[in-house]
N, C-alpha and C positions, 0 to 999 in steps of 0.2 A: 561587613560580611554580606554577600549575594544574597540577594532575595532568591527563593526557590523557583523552579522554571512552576509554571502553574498548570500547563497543560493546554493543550491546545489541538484540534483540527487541522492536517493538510492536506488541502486540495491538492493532488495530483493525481496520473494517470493509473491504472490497473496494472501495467507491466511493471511498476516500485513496490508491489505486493509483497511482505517476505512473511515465511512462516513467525506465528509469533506475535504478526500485528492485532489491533482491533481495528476495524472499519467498518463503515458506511458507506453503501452503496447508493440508498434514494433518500440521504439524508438524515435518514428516519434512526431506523433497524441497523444494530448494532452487530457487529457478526467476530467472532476470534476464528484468526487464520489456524489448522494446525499444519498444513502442509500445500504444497501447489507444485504443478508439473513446470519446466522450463523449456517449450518447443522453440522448433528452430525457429530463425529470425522469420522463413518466408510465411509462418503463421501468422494467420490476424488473433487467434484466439487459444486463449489456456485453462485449464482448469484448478479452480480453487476449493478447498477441503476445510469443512468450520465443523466445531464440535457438535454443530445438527443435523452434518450432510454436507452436498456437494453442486457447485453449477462450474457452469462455463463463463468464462466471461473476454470481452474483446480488448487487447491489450491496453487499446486506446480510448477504454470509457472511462469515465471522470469517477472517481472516488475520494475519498477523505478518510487520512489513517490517522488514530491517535497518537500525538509527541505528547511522555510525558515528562521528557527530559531534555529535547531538543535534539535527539541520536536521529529520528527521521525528517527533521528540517536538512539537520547534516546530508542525510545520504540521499534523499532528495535531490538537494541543488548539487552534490558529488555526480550521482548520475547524469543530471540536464548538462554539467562542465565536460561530464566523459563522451555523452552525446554528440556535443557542438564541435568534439576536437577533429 
């Protein structure tokens, strides 16, 4: 039988954001997504909604969302493959 996934941090960028996640933004501080807007591509920046409030943030700042099952390593590397084509 599989051992269970145990969970894990991935480093990617701010636009892999989906309602729904937990992340880290300075490492630290823990934040749950409940919503985020999706502007057009020629936006550098979007806005993300947590169950304490609300910032902006720039698609391309480094963050780390919790896998607890491996579903965001998936759609991670799905994105960086849909990216490259």
């Amino acid at each position: 039988m599989a051992e269970p996934f145990p969970g894990r941090w991935v480093p990617t960028f701010a636009t892999d954001i989906q309602p729904g996640d937990k992340i880290r933004i300075d490492g630290k501080t823990e934040r749950y997504v409940i919503g985020r807007d999706y502007p057009p591509s020629f936006r550098a920046a979007f806005r993300i909604e947590y169950t304490t409030g609300a910032e902006g943030i720039y698609k391309t700042d480094l963050v780390e969302i919790w896998d607890e099952d491996g579903s965001v390593s998936q759609r991670v590397m799905d994105l960086s493959a849909a990216a490259v084509r």
